[in-house]
C-alpha positions in Angstrom: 37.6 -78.1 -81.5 39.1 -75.2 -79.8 38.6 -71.3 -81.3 42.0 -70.9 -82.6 41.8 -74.7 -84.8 37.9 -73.2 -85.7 39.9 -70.1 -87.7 42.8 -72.1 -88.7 40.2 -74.3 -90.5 38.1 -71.3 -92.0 41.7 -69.4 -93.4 42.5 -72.8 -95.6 39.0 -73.4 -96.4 39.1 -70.1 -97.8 42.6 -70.3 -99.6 42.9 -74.0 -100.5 41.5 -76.5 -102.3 40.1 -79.5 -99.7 41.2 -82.7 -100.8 39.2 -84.9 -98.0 38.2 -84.3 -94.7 37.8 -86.4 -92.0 36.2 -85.9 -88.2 39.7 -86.1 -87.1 41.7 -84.6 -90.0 41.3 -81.8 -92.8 43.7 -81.9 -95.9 44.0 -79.0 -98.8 46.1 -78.7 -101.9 47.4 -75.5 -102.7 47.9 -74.1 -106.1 51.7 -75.3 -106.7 50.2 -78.9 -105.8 51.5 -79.0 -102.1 49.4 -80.7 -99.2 48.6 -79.5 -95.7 47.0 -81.3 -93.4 45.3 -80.2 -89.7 43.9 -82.1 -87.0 42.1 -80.5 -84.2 43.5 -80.8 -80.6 42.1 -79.1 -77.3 45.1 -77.5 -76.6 46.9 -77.1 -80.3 46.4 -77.6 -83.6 48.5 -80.1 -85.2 50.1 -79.9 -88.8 51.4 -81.8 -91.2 53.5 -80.0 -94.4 55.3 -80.9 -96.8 59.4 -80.0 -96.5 60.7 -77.1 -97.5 62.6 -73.5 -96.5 60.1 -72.4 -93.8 61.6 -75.1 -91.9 64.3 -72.4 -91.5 61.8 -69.8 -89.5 59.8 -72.6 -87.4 59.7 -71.6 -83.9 61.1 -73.8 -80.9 57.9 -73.9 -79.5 56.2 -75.7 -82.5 57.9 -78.8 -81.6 58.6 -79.5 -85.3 58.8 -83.2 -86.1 60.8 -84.8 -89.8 59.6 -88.2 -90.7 61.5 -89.7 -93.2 59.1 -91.2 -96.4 59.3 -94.7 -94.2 58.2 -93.7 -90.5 54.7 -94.1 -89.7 52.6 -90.9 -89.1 48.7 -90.4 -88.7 46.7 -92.9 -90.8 44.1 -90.1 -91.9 46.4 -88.4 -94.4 46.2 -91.2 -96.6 42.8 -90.0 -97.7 43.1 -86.7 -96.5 46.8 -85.5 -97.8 48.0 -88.4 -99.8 51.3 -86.6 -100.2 52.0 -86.2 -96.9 51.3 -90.1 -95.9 54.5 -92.7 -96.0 56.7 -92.8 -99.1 56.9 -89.3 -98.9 59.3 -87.2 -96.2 56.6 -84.4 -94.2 56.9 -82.3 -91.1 54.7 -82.1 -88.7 54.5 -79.5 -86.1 52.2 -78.3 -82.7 50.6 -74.4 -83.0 49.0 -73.3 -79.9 47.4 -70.6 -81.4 46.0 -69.1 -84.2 49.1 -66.1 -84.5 51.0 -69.2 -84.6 49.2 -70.6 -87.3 49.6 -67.1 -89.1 53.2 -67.2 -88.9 53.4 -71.2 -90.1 51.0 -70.9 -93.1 52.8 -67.1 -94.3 56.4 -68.8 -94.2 54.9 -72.0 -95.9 52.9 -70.4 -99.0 56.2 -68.2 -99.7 58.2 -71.2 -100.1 58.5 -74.6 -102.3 58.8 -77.8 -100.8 62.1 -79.2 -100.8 60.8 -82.9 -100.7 63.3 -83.3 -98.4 62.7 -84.1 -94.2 
């Protein structure tokens, strides 16, 4: 778990309600009933939201991913973000660093999910 994933992790354990956690995967409700999800990579720190209008400010780099409610997508968030698991459309995206992640999670509180990938 790299330093930038380690406060990434501390900012939503301190914002968000956790839903379940895993070794591989940390999932938190926020207060409008959204999901986000993290897992922890060496070299990034991996995502998964729900749609929405901060799609609109996501950098190039973060190598956003859609996935419609049918494609397949990390097993873990089926205990971990249930609404971010198939049958539901979520993004998923790559931060490699923690100013990223501060730029993701401001764009992605200010907004409502679209329910739409």
């Amino acid at each position: 778990m790299n330093i930038d994933f380690s406060r990434a992790l501390e900012w939503l354990t301190t914002h968000f309600s956790p839903i379940h956690n895993t070794t591989r995967t940390y999932g938190f409700a926020l207060k409008d009933g959204r999901q986000i999800a993290i897992k922890p990579l060496q070299t990034q720190i991996t995502v998964f939201a729900e749609p929405g209008a901060w799609e609109l400010s996501a950098q190039p780099e973060w190598k956003l991913r859609k996935y419609s409610s049918t494609e397949g997508r990390s097993s873990n968030l089926k205990n971990c973000a249930p609404r971010l698991e198939v049958g539901y459309p979520t993004v998923s995206l790559a931060l490699k660093s923690y100013e990223d992640f501060e730029t993701f999670i401001e764009g992605y509180v200010a907004t409502v999910s679209t329910g739409v990938a």
